[in-house]
N, C-alpha and C positions, 0 to 999 in steps of 0.2 A: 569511476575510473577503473580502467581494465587492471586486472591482476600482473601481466608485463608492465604497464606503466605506472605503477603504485611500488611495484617491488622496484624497479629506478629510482625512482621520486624518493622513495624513502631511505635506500640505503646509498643512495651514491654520495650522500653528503659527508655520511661516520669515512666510508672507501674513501674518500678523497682530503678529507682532514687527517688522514694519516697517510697520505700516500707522500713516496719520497723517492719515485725513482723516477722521476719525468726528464730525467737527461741521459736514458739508455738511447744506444744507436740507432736508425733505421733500420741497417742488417742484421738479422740476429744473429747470438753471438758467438752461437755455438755451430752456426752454416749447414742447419739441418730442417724441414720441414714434415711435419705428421700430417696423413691423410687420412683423417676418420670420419667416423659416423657424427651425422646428425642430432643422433638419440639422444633424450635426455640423462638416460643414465649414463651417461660417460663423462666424465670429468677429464678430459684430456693432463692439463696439466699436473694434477694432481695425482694420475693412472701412471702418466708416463714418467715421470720425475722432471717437468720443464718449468725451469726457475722462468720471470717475467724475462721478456728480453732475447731469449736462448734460443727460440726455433720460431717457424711459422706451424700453426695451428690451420690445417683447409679441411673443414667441414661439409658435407653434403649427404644427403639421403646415399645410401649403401657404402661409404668412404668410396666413389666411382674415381678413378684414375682418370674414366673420359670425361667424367663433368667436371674433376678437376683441374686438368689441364692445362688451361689460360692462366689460373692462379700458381701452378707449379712452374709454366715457361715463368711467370715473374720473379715469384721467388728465387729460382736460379740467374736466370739471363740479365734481373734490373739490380737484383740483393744479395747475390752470391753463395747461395747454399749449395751443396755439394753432394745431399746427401736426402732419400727420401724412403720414409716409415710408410707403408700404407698399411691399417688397421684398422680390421672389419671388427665385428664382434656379432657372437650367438646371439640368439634371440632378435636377429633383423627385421625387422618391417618388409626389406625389398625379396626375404625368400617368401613371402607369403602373396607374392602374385603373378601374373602375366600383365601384359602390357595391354591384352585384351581387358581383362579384368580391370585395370585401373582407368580406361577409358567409359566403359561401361559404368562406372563408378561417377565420372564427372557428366558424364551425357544423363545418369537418373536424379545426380544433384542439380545441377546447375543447367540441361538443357541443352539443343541441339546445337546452336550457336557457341557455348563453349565448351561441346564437343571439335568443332572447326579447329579453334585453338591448339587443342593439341592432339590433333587426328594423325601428326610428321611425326611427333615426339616419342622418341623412346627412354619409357621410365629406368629403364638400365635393372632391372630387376633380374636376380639372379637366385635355381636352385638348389645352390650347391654352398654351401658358406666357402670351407678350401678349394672347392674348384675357382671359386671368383678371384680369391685373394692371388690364386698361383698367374690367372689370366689377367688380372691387372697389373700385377709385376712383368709378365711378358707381352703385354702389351707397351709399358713402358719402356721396356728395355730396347724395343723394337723401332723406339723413335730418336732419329736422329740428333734429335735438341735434349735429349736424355744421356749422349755417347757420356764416360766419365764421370757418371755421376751411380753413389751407390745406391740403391734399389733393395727394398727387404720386405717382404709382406707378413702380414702377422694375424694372429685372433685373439681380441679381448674378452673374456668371459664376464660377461654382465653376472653370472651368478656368484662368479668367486673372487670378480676382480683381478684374476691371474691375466697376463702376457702370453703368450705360446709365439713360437716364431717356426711360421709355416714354410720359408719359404726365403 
């Protein structure tokens, strides 16, 4: 059994013998969604103060504004939040490459064929930590389906677990 599916297996049964909040709303409750990293050392709810129920949590490799997108139109336009955190954090994975570079990477692993795959694709990788944050807040702001809604970009420090709000 893989280490993901043994750590399920075994802890979802104590999580859910004490769980007791399964008649929170659809929308959460507090009309706010976080856009963060992927990375395992982030603990969204726990970094940010978000009780179960209170926001929407959109993850992705770099907290991308454009890969998250389709998940923030839902959040606002199907669930009604009103309000959106994007936060990046130090020490990212996506400043450590080009798009060249992560191609080159799939085309020595896995081969010319799923190089094809994603020959269009842009990894969204970025050099600058504050330059990204400031360019996804204005890139959002710059979209229509955004008008009214508040927008704030920030940086997590993986090393000290602090907040900064860039933006």
């Amino acid at each position: 059994m893989s280490q993901g599916t043994q750590n399920l297996v075994e802890g979802n049964p104590s999580y859910a013998a004490n769980f007791t909040q399964g008649d929170l709303a659809l929308p959460p409750a507090q009309k706010y969604v976080v856009l963060t990293c992927m990375d395992a050392r982030i603990d969204p709810t726990r970094a940010f103060n978000i009780p179960l129920g209170a926001a929407h949590v959109i993850r992705n490799a770099g907290a991308s504004a454009r890969d998250g997108f389709r998940s923030l139109v839902i959040s606002q336009q199907l669930l009604g939040t009103v309000e959106v955190l994007v936060v990046k954090h130090t020490g990212c994975g996506m400043l450590t490459f080009t798009n060249a570079a992560a191609k080159d990477v799939v085309k020595k692993n896995k081969g010319d064929e799923a190089l094809k795959e994603v020959e269009d694709l842009d990894f969204l990788p970025f050099p600058d930590l504050e330059d990204a944050v400031k360019e996804d807040v204005e890139w959002l702001k710059g979209k229509k389906l955004e008008e009214g809604v508040t927008i704030s970009g920030w940086v997590y420090e993986v090393e000290t677990g602090k907040a900064r709000k860039v933006v």
